[in-house]
FIFI-686891 format. One line per 4 residues: their letters; for each residue x, y, z of N, C-alpha, C. Coordinates in steps of 0.001 Angstrom, whole numbers, padded with zeros to 6 digits. Example, Ala and Ser with C-alpha at 12.3 -4.5 7.8 and 13.67 -1.06 7.14 Angstrom:
// FIFI-686891
AS) 013190/-005690/007800/012300/-004500/007800/013200/-003300/007800 ~ 012850/-002250/007080/013670/-001060/007140/012900/000030/007870
//
This chain:
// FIFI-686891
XXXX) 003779/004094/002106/003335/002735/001777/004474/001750/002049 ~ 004110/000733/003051/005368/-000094/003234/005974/-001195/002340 ~ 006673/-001523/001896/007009/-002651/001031/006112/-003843/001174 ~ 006162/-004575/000366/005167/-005871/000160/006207/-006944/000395
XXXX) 007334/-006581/-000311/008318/-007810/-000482/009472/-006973/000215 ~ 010558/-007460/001722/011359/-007062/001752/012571/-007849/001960 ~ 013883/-007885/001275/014385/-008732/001574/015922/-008285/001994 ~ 016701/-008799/003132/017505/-007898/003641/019122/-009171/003655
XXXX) 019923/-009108/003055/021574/-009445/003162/020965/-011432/002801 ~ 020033/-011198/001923/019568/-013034/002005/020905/-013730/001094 ~ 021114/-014743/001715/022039/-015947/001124/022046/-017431/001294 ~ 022104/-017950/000272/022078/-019274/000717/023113/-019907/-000468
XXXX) 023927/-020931/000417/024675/-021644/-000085/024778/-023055/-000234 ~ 025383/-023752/-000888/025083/-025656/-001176/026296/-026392/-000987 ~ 026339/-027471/-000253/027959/-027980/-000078/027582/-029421/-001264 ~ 028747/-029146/-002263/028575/-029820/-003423/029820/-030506/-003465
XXXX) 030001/-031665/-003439/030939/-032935/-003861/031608/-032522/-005319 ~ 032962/-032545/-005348/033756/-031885/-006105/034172/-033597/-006819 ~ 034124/-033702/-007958/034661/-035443/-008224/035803/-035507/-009485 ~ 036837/-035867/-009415/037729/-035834/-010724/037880/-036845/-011970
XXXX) 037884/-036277/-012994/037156/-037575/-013758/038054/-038947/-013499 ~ 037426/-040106/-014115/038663/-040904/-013977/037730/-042294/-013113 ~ 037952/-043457/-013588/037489/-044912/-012406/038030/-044762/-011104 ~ 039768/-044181/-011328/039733/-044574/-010069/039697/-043176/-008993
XXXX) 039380/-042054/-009344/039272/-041042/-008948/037591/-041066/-008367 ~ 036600/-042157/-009167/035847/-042466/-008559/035586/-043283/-007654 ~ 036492/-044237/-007700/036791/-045148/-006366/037054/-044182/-005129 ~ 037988/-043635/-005486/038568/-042672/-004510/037390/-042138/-003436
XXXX) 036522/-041991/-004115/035738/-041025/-003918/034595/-041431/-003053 ~ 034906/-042559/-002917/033568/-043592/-001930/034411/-043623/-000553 ~ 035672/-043309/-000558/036234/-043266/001084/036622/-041930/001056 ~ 037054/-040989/000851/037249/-039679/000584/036959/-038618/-000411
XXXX) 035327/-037933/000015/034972/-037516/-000815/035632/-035714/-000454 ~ 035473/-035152/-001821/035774/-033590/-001446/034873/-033038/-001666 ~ 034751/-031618/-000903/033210/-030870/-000917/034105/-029369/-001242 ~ 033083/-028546/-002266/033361/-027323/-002472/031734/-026614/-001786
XXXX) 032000/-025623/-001432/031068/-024841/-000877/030711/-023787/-001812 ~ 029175/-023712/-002933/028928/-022677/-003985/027496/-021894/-003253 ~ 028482/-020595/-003169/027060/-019513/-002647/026023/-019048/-004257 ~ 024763/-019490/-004324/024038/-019606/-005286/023582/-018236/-004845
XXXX) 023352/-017312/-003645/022759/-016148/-003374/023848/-015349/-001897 ~ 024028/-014245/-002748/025082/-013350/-001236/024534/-012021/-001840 ~ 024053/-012190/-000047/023732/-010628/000157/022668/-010267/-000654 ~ 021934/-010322/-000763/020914/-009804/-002174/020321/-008914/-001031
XXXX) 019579/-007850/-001359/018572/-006940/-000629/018207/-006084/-001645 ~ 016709/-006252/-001324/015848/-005139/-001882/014713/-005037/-001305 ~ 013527/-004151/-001726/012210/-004270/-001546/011413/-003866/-002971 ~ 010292/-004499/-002596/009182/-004339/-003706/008057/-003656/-003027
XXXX) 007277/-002875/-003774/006073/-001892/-003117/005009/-002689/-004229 ~ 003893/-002646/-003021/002237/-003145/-003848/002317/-002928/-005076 ~ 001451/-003675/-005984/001215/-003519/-007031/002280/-003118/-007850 ~ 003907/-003466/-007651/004931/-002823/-008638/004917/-004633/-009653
XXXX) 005632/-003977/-010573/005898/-005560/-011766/007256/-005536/-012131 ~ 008136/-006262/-010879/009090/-006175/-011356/010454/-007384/-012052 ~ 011101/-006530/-013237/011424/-007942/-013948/012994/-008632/-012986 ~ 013256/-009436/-012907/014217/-010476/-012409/015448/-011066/-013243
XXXX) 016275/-010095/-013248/017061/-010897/-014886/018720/-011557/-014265 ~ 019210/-012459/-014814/020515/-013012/-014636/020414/-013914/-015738 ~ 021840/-014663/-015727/022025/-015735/-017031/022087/-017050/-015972 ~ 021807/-017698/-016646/021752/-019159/-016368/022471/-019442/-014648
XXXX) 022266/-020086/-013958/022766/-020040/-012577/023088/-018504/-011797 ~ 022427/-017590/-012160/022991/-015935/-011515/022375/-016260/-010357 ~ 020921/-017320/-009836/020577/-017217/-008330/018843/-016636/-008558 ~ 018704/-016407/-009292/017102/-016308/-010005/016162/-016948/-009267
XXXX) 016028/-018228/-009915/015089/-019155/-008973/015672/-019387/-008020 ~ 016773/-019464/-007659/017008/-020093/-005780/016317/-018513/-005254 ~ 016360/-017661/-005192/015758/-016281/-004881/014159/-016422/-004877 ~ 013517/-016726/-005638/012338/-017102/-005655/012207/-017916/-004648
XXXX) 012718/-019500/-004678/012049/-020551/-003818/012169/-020367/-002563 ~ 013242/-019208/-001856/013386/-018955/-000532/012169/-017490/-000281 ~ 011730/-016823/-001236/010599/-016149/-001032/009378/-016714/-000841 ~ 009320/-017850/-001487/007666/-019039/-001794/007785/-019347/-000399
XXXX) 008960/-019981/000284/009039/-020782/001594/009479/-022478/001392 ~ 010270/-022451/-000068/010099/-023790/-000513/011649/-024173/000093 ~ 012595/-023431/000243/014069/-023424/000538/014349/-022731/001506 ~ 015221/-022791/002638/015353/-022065/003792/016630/-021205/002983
XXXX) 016920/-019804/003545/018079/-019167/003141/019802/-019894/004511 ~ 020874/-019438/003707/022067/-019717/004498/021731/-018721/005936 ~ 021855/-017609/005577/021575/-016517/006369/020287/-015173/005524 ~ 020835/-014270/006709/019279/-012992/006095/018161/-013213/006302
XXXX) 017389/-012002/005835/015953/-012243/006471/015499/-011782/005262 ~ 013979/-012111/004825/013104/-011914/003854/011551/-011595/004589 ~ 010790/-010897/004218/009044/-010633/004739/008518/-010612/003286 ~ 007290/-011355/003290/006627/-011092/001797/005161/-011344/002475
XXXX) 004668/-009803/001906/002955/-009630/002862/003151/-009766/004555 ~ 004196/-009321/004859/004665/-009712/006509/004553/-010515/007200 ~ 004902/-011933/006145/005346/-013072/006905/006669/-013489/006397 ~ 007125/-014284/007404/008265/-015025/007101/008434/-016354/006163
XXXX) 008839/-015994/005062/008373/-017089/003877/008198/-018335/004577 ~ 009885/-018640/004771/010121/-020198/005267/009565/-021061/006572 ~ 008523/-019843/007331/007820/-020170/008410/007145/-020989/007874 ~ 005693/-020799/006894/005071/-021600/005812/003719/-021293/006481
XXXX) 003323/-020112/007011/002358/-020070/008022/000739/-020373/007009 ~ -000014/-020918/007102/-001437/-021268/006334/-001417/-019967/005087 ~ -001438/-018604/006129/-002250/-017755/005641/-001647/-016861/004775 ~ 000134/-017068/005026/000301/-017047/003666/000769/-018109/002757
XXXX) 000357/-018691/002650/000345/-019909/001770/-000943/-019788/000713 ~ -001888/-019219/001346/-002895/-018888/000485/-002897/-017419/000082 ~ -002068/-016744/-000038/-001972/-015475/-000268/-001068/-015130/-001381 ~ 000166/-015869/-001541/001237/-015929/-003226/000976/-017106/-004248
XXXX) 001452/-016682/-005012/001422/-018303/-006295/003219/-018182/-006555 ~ 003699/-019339/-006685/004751/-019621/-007713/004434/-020076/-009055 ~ 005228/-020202/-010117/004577/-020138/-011727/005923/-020758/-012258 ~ 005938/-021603/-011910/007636/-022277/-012996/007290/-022620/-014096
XXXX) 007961/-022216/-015453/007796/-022297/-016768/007944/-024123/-017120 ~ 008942/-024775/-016479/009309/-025612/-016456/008566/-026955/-015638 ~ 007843/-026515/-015110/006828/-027431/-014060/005469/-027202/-014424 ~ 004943/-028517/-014161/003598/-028429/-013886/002416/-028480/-013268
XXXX) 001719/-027854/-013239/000661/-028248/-011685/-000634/-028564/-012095 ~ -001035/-029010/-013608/-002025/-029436/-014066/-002140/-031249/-014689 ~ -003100/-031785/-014348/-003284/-033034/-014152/-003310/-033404/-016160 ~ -002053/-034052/-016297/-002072/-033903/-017749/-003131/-034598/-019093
XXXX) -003833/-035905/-018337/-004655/-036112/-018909/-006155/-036066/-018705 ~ -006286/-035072/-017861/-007633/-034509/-017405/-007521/-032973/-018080 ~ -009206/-032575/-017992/-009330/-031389/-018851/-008907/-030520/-016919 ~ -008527/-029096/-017560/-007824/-028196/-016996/-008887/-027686/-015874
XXXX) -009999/-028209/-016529/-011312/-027638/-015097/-011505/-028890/-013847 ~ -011091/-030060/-014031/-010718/-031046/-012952/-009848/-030472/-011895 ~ -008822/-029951/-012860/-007322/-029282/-011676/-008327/-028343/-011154 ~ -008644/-027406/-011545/-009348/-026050/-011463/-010295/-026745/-009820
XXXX) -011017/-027692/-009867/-011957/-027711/-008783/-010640/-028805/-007752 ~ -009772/-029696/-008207/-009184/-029628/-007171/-008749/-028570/-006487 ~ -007780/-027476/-006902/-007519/-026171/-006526/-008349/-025377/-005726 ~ -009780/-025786/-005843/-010640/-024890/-005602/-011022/-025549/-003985
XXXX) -010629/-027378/-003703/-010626/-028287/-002642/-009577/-027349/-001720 ~ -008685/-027853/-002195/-007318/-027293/-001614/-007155/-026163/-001174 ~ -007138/-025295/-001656/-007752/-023680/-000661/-009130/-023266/-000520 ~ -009980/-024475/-000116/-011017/-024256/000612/-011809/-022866/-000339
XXXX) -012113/-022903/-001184/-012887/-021956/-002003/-013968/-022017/-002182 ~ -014981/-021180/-002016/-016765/-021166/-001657/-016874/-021404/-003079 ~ -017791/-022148/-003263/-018208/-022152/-004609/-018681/-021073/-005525 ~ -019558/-020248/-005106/-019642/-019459/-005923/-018947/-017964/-006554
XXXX) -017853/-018062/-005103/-016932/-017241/-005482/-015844/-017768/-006656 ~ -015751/-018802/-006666/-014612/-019884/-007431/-014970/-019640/-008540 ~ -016040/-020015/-009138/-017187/-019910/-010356/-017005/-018561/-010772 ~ -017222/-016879/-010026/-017001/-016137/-010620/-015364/-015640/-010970
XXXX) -014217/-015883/-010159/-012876/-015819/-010561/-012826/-016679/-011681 ~ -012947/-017878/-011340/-013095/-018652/-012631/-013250/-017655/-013841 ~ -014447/-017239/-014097/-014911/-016877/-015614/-014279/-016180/-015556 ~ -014060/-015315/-014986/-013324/-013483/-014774/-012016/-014004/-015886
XXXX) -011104/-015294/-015172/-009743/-015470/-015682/-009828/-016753/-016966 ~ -010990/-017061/-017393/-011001/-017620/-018742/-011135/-016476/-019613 ~ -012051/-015738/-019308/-012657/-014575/-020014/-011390/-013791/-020617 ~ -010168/-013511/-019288/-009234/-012897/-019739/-008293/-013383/-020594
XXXX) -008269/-014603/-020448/-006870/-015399/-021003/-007540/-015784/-022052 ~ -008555/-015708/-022966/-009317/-016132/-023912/-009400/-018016/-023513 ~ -009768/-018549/-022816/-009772/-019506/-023353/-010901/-020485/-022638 ~ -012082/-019753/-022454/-013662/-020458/-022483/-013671/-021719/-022441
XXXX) -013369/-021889/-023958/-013752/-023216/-024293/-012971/-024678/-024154 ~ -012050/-023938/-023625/-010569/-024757/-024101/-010286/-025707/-022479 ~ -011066/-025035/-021572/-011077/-025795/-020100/-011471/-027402/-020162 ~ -012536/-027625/-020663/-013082/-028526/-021049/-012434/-029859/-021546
XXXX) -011362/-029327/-022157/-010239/-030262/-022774/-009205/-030873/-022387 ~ -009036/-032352/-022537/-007520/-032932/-021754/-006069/-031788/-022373 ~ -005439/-031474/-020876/-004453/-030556/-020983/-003748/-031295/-021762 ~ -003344/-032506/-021971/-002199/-033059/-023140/-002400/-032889/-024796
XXXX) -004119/-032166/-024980/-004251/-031864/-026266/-004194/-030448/-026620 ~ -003977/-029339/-025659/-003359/-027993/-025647/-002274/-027750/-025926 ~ -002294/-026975/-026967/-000620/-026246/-027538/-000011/-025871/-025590 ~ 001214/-025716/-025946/002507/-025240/-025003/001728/-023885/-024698
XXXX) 001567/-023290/-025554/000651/-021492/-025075/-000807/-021409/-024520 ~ -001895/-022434/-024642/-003041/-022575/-024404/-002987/-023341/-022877 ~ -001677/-024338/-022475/-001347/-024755/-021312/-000829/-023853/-020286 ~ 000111/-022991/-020601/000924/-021739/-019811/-000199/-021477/-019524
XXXX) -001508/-020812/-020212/-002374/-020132/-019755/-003240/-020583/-018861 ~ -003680/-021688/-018715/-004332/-022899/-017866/-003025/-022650/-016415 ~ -001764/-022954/-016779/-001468/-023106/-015847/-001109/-021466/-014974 ~ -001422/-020252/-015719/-001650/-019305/-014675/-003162/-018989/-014262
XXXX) -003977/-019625/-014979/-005038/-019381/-014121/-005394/-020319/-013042 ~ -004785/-021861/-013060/-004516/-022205/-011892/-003739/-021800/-010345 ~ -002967/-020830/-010933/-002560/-019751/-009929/-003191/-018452/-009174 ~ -003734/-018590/-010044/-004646/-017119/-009264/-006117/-016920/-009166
XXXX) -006039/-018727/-009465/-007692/-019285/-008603/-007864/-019109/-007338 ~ -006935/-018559/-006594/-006867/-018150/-005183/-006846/-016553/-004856 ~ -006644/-015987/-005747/-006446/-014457/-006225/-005251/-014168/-005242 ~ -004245/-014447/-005403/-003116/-014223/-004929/-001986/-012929/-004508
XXXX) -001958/-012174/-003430/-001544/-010708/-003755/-000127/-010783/-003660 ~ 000347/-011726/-003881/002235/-012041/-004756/002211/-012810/-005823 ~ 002531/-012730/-006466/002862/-013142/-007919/003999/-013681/-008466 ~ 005122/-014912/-008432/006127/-015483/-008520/006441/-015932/-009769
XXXX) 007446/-015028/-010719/006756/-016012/-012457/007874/-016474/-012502 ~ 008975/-017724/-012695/009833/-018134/-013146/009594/-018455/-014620 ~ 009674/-018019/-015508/010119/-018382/-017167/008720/-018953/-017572 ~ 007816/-017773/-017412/006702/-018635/-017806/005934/-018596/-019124
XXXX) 006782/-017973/-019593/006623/-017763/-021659/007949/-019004/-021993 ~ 008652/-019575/-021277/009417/-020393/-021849/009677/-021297/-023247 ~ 009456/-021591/-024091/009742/-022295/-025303/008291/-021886/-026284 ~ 007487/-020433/-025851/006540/-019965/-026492/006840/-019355/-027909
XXXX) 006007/-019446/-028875/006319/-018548/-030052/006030/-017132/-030011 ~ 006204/-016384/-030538/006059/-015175/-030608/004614/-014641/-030248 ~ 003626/-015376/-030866/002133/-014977/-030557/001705/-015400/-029115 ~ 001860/-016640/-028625/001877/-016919/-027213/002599/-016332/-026888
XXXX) 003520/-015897/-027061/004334/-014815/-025854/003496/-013555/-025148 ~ 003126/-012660/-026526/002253/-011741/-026545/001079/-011620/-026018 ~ 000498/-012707/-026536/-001062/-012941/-025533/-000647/-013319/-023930 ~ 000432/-014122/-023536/000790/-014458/-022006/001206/-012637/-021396
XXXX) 001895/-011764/-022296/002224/-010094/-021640/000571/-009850/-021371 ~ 000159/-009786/-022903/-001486/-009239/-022268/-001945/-009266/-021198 ~ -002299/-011206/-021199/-002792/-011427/-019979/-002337/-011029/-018350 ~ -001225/-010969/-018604/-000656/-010533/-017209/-000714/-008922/-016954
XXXX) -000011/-008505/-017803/-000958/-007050/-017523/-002082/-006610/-017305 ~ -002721/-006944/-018110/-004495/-006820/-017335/-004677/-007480/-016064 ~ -004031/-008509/-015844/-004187/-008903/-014233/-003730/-007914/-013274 ~ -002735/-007292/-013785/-001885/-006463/-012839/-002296/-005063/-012633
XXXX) -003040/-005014/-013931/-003949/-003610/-013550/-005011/-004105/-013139 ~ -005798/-005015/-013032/-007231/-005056/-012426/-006736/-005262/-011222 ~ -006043/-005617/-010779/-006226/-006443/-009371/-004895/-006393/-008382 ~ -004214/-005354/-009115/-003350/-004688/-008417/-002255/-005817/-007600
XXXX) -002073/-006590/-008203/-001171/-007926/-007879/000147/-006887/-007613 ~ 001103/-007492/-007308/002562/-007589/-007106/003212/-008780/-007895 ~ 003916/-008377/-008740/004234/-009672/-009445/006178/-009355/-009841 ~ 006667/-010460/-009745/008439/-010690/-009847/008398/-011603/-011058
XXXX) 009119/-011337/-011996/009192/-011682/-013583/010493/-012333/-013474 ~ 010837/-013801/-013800/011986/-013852/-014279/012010/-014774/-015842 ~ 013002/-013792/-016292/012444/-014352/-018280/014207/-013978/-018800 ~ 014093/-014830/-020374/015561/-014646/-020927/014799/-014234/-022286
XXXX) 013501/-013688/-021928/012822/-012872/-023157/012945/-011684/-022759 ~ 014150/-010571/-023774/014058/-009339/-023332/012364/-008327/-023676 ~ 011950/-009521/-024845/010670/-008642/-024586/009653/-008660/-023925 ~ 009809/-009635/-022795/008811/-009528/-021784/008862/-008976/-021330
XXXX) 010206/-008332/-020154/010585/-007301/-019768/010043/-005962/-020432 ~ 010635/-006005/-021447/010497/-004379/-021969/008734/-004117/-022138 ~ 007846/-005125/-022033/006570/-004595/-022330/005881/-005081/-020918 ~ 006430/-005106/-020044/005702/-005553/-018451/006327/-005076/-017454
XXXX) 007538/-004986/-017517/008448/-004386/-016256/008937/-002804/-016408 ~ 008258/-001645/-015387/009125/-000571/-015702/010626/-000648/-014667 ~ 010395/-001096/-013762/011702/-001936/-012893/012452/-003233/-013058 ~ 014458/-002744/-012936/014543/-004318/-013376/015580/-004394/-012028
XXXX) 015487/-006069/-011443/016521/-006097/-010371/017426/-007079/-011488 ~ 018924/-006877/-011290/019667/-007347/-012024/020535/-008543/-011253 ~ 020415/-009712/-011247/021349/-010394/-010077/022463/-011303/-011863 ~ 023495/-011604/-010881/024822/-012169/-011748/025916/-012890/-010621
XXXX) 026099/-014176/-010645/026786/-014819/-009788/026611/-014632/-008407 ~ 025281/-014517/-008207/025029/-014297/-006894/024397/-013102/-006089 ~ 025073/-012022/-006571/024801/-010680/-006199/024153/-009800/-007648 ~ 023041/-009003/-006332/022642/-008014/-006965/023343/-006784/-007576
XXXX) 023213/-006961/-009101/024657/-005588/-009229/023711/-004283/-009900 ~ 022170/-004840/-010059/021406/-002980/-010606/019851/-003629/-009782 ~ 019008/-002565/-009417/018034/-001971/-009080/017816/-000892/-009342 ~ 017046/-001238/-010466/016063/000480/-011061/015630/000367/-012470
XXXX) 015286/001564/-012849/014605/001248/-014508/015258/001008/-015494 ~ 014294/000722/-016440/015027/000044/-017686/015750/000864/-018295 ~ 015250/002280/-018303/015997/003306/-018916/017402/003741/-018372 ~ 017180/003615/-016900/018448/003652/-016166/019518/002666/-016144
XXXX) 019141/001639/-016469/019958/000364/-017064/020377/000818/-018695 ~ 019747/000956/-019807/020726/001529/-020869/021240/002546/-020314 ~ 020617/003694/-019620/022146/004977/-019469/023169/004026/-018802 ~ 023133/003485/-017898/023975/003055/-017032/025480/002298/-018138
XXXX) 024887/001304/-018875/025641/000435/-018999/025307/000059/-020359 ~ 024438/001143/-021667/024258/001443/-022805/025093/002921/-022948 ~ 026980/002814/-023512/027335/003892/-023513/027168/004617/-025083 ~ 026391/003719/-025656/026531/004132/-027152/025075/004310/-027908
XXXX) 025013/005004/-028586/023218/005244/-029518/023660/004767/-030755 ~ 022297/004053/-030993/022868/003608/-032369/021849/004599/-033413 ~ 022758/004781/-034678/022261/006108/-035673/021679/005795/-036789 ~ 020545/005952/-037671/019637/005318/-038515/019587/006442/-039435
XXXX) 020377/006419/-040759/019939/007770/-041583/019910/007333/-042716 ~ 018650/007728/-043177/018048/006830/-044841/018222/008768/-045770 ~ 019050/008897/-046477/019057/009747/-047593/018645/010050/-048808 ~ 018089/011386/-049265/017585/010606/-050597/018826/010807/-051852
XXXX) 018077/009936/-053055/019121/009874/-053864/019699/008098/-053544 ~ 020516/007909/-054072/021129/006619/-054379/022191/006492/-053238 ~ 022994/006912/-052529/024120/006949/-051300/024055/007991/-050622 ~ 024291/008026/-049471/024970/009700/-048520/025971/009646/-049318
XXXX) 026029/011112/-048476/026960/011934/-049047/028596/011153/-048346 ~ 029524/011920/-049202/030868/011323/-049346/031287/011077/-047516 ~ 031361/012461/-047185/031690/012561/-045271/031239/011896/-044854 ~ 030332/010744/-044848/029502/010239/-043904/030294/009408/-043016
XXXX) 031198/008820/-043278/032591/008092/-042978/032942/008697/-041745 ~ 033477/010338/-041601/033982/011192/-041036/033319/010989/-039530 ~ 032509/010335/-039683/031205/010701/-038600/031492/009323/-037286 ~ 031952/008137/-037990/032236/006728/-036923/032054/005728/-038038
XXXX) 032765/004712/-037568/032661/003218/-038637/030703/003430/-039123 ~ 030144/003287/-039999/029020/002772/-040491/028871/002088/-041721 ~ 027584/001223/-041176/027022/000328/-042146/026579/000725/-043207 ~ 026938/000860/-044344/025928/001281/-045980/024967/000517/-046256
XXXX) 023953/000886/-047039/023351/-000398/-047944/022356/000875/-048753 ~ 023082/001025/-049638/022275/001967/-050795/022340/003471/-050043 ~ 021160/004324/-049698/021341/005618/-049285/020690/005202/-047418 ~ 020952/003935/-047536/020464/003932/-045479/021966/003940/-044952
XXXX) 022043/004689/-044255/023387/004483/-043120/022598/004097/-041657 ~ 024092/003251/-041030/023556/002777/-040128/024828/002960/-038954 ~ 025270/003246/-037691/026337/003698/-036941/025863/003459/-035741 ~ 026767/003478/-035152/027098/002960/-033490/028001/004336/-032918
XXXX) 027341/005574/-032215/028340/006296/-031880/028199/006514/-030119 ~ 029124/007129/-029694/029083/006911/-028087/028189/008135/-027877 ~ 027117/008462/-026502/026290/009224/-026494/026698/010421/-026788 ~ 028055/011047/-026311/028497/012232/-026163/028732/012968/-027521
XXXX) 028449/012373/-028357/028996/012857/-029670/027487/012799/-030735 ~ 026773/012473/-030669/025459/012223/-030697/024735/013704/-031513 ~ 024890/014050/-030318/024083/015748/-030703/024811/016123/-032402 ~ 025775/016406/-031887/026671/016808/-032896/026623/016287/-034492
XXXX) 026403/014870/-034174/026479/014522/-035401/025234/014526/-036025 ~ 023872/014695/-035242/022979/014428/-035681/022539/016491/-036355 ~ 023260/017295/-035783/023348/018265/-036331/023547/018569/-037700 ~ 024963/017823/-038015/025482/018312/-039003/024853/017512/-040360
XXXX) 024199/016252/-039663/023595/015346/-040739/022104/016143/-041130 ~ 021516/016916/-039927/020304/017352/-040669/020673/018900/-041317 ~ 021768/019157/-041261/022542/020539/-041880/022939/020383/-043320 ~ 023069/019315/-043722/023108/018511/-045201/021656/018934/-045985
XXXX) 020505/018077/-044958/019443/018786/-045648/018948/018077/-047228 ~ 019508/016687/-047310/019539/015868/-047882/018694/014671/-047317 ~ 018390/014865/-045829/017848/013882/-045094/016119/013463/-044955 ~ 015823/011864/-045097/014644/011524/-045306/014212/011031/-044183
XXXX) 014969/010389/-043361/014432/009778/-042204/015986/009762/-041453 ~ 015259/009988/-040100/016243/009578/-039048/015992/009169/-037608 ~ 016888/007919/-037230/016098/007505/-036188/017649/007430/-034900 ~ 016768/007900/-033846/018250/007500/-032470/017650/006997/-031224
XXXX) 018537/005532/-031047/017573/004984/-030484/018676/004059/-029578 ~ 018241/003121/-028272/019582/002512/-027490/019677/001636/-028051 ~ 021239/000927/-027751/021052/-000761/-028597/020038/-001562/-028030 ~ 019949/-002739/-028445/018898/-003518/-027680/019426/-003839/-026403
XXXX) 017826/-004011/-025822/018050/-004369/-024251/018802/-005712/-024211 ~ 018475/-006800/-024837/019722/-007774/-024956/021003/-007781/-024479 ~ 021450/-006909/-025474/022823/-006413/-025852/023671/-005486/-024304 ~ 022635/-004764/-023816/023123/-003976/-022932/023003/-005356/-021735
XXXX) 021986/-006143/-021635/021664/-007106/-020216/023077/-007819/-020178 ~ 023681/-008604/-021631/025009/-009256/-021681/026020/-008804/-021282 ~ 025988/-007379/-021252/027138/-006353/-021002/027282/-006454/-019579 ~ 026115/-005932/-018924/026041/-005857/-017320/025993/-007577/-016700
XXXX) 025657/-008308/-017633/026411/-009814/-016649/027503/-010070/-017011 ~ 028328/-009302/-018147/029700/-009836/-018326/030779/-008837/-017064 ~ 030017/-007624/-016817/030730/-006489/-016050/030428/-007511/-014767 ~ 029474/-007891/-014128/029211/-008514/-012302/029970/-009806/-012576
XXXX) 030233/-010227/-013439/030969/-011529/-012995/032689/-011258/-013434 ~ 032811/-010606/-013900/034210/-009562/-013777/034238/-008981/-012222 ~ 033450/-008762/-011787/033301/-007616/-010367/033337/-008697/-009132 ~ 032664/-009929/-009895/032157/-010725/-008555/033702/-011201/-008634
XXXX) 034565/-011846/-009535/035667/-012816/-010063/036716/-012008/-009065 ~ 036949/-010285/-009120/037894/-009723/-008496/037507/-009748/-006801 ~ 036505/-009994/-006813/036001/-009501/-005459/036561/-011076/-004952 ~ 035909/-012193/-005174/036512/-013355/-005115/038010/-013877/-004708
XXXX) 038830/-013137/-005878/040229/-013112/-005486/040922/-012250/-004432 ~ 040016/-011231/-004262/040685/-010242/-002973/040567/-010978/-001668 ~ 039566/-011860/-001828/039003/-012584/-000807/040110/-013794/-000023 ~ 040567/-014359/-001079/041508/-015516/-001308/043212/-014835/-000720
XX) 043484/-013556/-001124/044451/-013267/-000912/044738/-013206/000352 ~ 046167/-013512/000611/047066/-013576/001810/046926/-012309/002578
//
């Protein structure tokens, strides 16, 4: 099966006016300006296969969305090549134009004081959509996203979660076989979050989409993506599963032992720094030592519950962008050197 999405050494860079604070450093600056050159994407390569869901993670400027908008066709790359459905994004050819959606958490593509079924039949103008096919996607994706009734209504009187949802079914009023999500649970509460995973999963199993996740919700990830591509200052520093991301760069299990009686026992100390609070212990030990201890704790025989489990995905994602921009920083300076 050939890749859906392939993308090979892509980069693109921005020549950005460097300015020092100061009036007259801004004077300065109208007859001699200075330019620094910032690569927002080097080298990235991967591929995606049909129907995979995969999540997109970096911190704030890692190259996330510039990665996206040169897949949509919205940004040309510096250099490299990209194919998504085997065209050339930035060509902009019709046919795929009607074939992906982009989804920015932060943007909108619904007419804010019209009800959400106005946009819906513009959309339906705009990629030329037979009517009665429109009508049945239509229901198919109210039906899913629960929200029937709620079309009807000016989008400016929809919660933030009842809009996200409007605004992905304005996306895949075209039934789209790429899927582009930039942050699209963004400033959601916990229950809209949940219902936006639903919905997208059931899309992704009915209809066998291809879809690229990028979120700073580790639990979107963990309940939608079994693949994560990891980018950090530019470069890609992991491709692969989530599980392979804690072994990788989760060197420690954390240890959960509730005892009965009023405290563990005296040794428990013996075992690594842990947390008390009555007879729950709580520890951070490195994997290798693990077995062992969890031996000797059920060799006590005093034990009510016990749980071993990775730290949070959080915790490990901070780790691996604090390690690539350590990696990228040296790589940087080798670069510079004489």
């Amino acid at each position: 099966m050939s890749a859906l999405i392939q993308v090979q050494n892509l980069c693109r860079t921005y020549k950005v006016q460097e300015k020092s604070p100061g009036f007259l450093s801004s004077v300065r600056s109208l007859w001699a300006r200075k330019y620094k050159t910032v690569e927002a994407v080097k080298n990235v390569t991967f591929s995606i296969e049909p129907g995979e869901f995969v999540g997109f993670l970096g911190p704030n400027g890692a190259g996330k969305t510039t990665t996206l908008k040169m897949l949509s066709g919205l940004i040309y790359p510096s250099s490299g090549t990209a194919t998504v459905l085997g065209f050339v994004p930035w060509e902009r050819e019709d046919p795929f134009r009607r074939s992906f959606s982009l989804v920015m958490g932060q943007k909108n593509q619904l007419w804010w004081d019209l009800p959400a079924a106005d946009s819906f039949e513009l959309h339906r103008e705009v990629y030329s959509l037979e009517k009665t096919a429109f009508k049945k996607t239509l229901g198919e994706l109210t039906e899913l996203f629960g929200v029937e009734r709620l079309a009807k209504q000016p989008v400016r009187e929809l919660s933030l979660g009842e809009r996200m949802k409007m605004e992905l079914i304005a996306s895949l009023l075209h039934q789209p076989k790429v899927l582009l999500l930039d942050e699209p649970t963004i400033g959601l509460d916990v229950v809209a979050q949940v219902a936006i995973q639903k919905c997208l999963r059931d899309y992704n199993e009915q209809h066998g989409a291809t879809i690229m996740l990028t979120s700073h919700y580790m639990k979107d990830v963990e309940a939608l993506c079994a693949r994560v591509l990891v980018i950090a200052q530019g470069e890609l520093i992991h491709d692969g599963t989530l599980a392979s991301l804690a072994g990788r760069f989760g060197r420690e299990k954390i240890l959960r032992l509730h005892f009965e009686g009023t405290a563990p026992p005296s040794w428990i100390g013996e075992l690594g720094e842990a947390t008390i609070e009555g007879p729950v212990v709580q520890m951070r030990l490195d994997r290798s030592v693990v077995a062992s201890a969890v031996s000797r704790v059920v060799a006590h025989g005093r034990l009510i519950d016990l749980l071993v489990q990775d730290p949070p995905l959080e915790e490990v994602i901070t780790r691996l962008y604090a390690e690539g921009a350590i990696q990228s920083a040296a790589a940087s300076s080798k670069e510079e050197a004489p």
